[in-house]
DRENGU-117142 format. One record per residue: residue in three letters; y, x negated, z of N, C-alpha, C, CB in turn. Coordinates in steps of 0.001 Angstrom, whole numbers, always signed. Atoms other than C-alpha are relative to their C-alpha. Glycine has a CB too. Layout:
N
ala; Y; X; Z; Y; X; Z; Y; X; Z; Y; X; Z .
...
***
This chain:
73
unk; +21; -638; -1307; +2991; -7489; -19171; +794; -843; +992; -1451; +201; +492 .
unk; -609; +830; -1288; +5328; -8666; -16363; -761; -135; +976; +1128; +517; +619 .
unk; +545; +664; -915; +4278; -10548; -13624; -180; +903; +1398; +810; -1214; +120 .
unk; -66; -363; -557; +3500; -8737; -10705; +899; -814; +1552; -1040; +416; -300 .
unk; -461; +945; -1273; +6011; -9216; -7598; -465; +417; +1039; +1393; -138; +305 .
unk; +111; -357; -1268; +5306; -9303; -4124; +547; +1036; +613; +279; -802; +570 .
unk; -266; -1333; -233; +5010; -6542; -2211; +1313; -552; +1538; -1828; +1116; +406 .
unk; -677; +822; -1042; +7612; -6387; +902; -861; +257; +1341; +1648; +446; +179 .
unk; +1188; +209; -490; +5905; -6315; +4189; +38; +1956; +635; -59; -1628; +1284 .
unk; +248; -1945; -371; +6676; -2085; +4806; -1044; +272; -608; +1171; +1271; -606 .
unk; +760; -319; +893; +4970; -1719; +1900; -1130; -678; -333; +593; +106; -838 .
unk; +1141; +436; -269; +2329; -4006; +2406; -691; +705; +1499; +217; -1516; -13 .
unk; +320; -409; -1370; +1782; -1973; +6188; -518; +1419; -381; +1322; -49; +1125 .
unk; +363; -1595; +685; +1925; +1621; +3861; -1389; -350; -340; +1002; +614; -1570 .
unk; +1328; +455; +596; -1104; +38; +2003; -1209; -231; +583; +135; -1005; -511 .
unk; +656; +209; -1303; -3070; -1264; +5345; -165; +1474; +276; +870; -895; +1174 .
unk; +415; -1533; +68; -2359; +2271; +6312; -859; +1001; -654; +773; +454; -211 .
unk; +134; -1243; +897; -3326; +3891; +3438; -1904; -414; -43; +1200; -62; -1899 .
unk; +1099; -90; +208; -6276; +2262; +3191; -940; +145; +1578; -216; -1151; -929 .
unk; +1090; -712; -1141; -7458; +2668; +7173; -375; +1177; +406; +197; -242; +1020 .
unk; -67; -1078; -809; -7019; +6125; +7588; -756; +836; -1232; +1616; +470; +618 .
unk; +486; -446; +1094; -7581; +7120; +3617; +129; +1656; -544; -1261; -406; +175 .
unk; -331; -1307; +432; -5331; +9554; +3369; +1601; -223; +254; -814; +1314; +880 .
unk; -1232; +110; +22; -1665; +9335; +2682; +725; +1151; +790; +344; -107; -1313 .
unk; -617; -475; -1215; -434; +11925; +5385; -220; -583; +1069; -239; +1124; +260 .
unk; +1031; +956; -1159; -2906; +10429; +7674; +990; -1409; +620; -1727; -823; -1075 .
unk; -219; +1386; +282; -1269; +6736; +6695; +1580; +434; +546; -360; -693; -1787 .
unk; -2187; -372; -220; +2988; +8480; +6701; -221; +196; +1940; +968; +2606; -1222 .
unk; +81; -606; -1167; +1872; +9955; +10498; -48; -1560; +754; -1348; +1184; +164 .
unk; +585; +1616; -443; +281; +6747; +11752; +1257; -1564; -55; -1468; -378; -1436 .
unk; -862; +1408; -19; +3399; +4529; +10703; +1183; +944; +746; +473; -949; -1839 .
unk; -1043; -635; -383; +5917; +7312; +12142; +841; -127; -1218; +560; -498; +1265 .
unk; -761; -111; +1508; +7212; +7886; +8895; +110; +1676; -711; -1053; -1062; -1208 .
unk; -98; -993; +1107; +7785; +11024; +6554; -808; +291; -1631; +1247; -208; -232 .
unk; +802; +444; +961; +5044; +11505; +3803; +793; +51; -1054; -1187; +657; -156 .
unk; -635; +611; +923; +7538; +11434; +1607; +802; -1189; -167; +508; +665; -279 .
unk; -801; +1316; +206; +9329; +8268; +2374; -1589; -1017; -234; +1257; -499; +1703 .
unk; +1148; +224; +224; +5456; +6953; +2308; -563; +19; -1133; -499; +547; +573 .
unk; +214; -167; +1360; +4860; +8069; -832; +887; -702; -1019; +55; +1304; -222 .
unk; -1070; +629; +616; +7996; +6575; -2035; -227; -1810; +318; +1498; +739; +689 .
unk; +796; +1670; -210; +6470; +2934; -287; -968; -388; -990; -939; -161; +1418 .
unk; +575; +748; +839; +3732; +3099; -2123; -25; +273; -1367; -1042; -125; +365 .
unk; -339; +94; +1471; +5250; +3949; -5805; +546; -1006; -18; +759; +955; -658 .
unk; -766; +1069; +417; +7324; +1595; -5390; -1177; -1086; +0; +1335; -307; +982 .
unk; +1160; +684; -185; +3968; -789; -4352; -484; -46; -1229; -893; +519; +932 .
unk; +704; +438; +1591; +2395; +190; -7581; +928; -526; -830; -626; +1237; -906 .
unk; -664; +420; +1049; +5300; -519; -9744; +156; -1668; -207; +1263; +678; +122 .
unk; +536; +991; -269; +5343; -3889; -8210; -766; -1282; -485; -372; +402; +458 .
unk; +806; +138; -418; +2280; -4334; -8492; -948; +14; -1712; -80; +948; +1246 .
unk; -84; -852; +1163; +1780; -2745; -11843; -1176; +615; -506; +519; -669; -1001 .
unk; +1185; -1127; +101; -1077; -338; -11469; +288; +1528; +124; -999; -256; +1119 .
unk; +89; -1096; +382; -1426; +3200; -11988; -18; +897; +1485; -1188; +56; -985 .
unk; +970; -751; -840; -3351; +4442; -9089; +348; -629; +1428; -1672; -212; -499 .
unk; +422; +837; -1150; -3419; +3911; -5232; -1223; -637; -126; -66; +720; +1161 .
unk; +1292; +1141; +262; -7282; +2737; -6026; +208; -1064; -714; -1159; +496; -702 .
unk; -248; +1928; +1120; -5813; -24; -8654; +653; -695; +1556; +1988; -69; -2111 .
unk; -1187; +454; -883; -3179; -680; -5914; -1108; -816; +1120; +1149; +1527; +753 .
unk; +491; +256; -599; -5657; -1237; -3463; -1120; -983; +158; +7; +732; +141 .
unk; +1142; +549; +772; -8239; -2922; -5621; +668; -1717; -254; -319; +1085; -1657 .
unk; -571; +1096; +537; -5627; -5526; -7035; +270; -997; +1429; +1403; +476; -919 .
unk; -27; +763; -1125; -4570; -6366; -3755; -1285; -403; +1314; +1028; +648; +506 .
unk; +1661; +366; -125; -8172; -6766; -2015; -270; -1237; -337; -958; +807; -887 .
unk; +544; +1470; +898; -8551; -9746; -5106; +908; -730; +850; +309; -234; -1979 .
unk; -1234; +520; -344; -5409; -11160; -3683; +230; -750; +1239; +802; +955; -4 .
unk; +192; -60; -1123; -5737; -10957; -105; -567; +819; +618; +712; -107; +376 .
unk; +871; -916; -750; -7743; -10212; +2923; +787; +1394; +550; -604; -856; +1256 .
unk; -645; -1011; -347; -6521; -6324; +3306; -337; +398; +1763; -410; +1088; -1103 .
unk; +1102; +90; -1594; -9062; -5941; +6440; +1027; -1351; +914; -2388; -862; -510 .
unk; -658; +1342; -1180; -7346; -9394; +8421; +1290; +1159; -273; +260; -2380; -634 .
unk; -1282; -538; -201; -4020; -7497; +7817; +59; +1120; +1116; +478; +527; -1307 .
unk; -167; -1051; -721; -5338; -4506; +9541; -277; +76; +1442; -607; +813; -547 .
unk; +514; +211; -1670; -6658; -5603; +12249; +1738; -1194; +769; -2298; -1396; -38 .
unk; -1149; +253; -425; -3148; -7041; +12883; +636; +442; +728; +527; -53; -541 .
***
């Protein structure tokens, strides 16, 4: 399995998003974005990342770092 790389920090902000609002239109609206360029943040995030799911995505990074301190950013 390859190593997972760092996310960049858009796509660490999609993720914050995704997880305060908990809903990926919700999350694209909220950054002034397009839910499809949003959606395209966070595939690329999982690939990354190398999980399946926004819940892995969200889960892995959680272990990783505080997601919560980010959001309150």
């Amino acid at each position: 399995m390859a190593r997972a790389r760092a996310l960049t920090p858009r796509q660490l902000d999609a993720v914050v998003a995704l997880l305060a609002t908990g809903n990926p239109k919700a999350a694209a609206h909220s950054m002034g974005i397009s839910p499809l360029t949003f959606r395209n943040l966070i595939a690329d995030a999982r690939i990354r990342v190398g999980v399946e799911s926004n819940e892995q995505l969200i889960f892995r990074l959680s272990k990783r770092r505080n997601l919560r301190s980010a959001k309150a950013v």
